[in-house]
C-alpha positions as CSV (number, residue, x, y, z in Angstrom):
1,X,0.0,0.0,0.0
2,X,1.0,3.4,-0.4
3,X,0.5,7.1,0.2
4,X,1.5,8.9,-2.7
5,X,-1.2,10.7,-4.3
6,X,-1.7,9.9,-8.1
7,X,-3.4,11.9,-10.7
8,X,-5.7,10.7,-13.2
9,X,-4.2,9.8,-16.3
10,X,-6.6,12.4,-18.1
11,X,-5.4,14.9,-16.0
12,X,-1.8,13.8,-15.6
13,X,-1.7,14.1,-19.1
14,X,-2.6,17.6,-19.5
15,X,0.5,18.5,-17.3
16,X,3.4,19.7,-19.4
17,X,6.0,21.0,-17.0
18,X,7.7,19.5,-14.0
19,X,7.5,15.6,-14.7
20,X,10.3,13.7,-13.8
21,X,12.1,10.5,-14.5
22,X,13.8,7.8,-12.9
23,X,17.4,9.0,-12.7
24,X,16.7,12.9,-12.7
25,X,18.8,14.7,-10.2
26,X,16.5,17.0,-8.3
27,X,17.2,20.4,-6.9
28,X,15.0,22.0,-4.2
29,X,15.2,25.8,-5.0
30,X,12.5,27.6,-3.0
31,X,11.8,27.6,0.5
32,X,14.8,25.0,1.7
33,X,16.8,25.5,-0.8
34,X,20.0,22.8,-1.4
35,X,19.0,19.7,-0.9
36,X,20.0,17.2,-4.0
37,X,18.6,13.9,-4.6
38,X,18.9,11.4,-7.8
39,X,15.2,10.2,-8.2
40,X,15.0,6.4,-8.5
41,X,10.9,5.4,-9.2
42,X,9.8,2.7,-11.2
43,X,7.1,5.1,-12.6
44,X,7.0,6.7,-16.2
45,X,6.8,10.0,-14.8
46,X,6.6,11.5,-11.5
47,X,4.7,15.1,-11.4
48,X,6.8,17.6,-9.7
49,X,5.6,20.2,-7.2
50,X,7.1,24.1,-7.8
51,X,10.0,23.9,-5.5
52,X,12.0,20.9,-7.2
53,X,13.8,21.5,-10.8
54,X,15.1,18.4,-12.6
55,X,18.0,18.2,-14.4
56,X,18.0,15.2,-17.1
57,X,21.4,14.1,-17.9
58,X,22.3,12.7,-21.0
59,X,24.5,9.8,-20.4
60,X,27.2,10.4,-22.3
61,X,27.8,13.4,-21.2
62,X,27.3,13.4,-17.8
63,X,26.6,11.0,-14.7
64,X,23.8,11.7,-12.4
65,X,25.5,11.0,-9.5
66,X,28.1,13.0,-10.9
67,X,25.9,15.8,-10.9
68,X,24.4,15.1,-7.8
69,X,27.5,15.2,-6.0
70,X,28.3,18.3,-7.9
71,X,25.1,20.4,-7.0
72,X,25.9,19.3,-3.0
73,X,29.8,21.3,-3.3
74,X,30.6,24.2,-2.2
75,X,31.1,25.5,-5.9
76,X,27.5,25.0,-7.0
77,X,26.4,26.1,-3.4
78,X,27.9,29.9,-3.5
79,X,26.5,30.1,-6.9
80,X,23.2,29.8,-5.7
81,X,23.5,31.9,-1.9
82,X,24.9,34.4,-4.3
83,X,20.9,34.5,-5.9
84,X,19.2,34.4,-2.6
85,X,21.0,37.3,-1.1
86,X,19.9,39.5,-4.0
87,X,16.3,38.3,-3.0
88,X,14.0,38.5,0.3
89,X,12.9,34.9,-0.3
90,X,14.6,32.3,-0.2
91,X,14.4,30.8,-3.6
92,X,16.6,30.0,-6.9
93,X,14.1,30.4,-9.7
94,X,14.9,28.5,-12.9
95,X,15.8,31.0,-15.1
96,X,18.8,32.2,-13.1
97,X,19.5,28.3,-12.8
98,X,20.1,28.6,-16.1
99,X,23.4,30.5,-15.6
100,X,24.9,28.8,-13.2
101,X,28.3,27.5,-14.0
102,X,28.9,23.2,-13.9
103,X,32.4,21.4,-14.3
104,X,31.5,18.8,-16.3
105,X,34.9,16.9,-16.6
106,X,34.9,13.7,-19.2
107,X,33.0,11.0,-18.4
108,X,35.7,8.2,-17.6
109,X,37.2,11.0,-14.5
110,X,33.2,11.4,-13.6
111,X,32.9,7.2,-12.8
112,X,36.1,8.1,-10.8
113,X,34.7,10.5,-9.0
114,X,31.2,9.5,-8.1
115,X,33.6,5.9,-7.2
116,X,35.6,7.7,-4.9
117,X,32.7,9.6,-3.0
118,X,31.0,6.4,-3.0
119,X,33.7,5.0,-1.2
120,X,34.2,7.8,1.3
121,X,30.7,7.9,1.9
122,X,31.0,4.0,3.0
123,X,33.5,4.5,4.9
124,X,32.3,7.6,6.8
125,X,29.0,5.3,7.8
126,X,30.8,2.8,9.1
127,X,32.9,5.3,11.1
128,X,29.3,7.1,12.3
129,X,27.7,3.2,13.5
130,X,30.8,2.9,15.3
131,X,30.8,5.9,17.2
132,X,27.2,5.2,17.7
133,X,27.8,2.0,19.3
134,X,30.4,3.6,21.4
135,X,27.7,6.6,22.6
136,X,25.8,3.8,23.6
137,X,28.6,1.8,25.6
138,X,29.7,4.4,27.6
139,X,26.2,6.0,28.2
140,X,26.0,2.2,29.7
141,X,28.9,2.6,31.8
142,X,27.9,5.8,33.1
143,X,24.9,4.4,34.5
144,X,26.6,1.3,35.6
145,X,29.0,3.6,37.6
146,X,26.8,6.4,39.1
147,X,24.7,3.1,40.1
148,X,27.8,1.7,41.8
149,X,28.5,5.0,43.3
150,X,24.7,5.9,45.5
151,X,25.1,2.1,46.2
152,X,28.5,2.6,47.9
153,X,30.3,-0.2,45.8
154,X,33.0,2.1,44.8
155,X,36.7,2.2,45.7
156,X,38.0,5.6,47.0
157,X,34.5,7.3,47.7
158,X,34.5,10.6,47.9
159,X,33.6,11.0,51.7
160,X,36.3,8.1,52.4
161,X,38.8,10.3,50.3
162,X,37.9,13.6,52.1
163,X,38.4,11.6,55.3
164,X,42.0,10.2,54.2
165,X,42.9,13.5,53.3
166,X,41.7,15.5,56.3
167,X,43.5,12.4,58.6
C-alpha cells in the first residue's frame, strides 16, 4: 500500500512541465533551498511540485551521480547563496538556474569520482555506526557507575577520600 497521491491519467496528461524521470537529479530551490537527490521510481513520470527543478542528464555526457555530488559542493552552493542574497525569499528560480556554471569533466574522470565519494561515503557510515555503538557503551557505563556510586560499591568514595585526606 502506499500514500503517494496519483493523478488521473486524463489529468496527468494535460501537465506539461515539472515531470520527472527515474534518474533525474532534483534540486529543491525555493523555501529549503539545497537539498540534491537522484530520483530512483519505477514510474514513467513523476509530477513535480514548484519547489524541485530536474536536471535530465544525457548519459554520455554526464553521470547523475556525478551531478548530484556536484550540485551538493561548495562550488554549485555559493553560486546559488549568491541568488538568494539578491532576493528576500529564499528561492533559486529556474531561469537564473540557467546561468549557473557546472564542471562537467569527461565521463571516464566522472565514474572516478562518483567511485571515490561512493567509497568515502562508506567509509564515513561505518565510522558514524561505530561511534554510535560507542555513545551507547559508555552511556551504559555511566549508568553502571553512578549506580555503583549511591550504592556505595566504589573504591575511593568521595567521603572516604575527604576523610583520608583531612587524617
Amino acid at each position: 500500500m502506499t500514500r503517494a497521491k496519483y493523478l488521473s491519467p486524463a489529468r496527468a496528461a494535460r501537465i506539461r512541465k515539472g515531470i520527472a524521470q527515474n534518474n533525474d537529479v532534483l534540486f529543491a530551490h525555493n523555501a529549503t533551498v539545497g537539498p540534491v537527490a537522484i530520483l530512483r521510481t519505477a514510474e514513467k513520470k513523476v509530477i513535480l511540485g514548484t519547489s524541485l527543478t530536474y536536471y535530465r542528464c544525457n548519459p554520455d555526457r554526464i553521470l547523475p551521480g556525478y551531478l548530484s555530488n556536484y550540485m551538493r559542493s561548495s562550488v554549485f552552493k555559493a553560486q546559488y547563496l549568491q541568488v538568494m542574497r539578491q532576493s528576500t525569499r529564499n528561492q533559486v528560480p529556474i531561469t537564473k538556474q540557467r546561468e549557473f556554471f557546472h564542471v562537467i569533466p569527461p565521463i571516464d574522470e566522472q565514474r572516478q569520482i562518483v567511485g571515490a565519494l561512493h567509497g568515502i561515503f562508506e567509509s564515513s557510515k561505518t565510522l558514524e555506526r561505530s561511534y554510535r555503538q560507542k555513545l551507547v557503551s559508555l552511556a551504559a557505563l555511566k549508568q553502571a557507575i553512578l549506580q555503583k556510586a549511591f550504592a556505595g560499591q566504589l573504591a575511593g568514595q568521595p567521603e572516604k577520600v575527604a576523610q583520608e585526606a583531612s587524617a
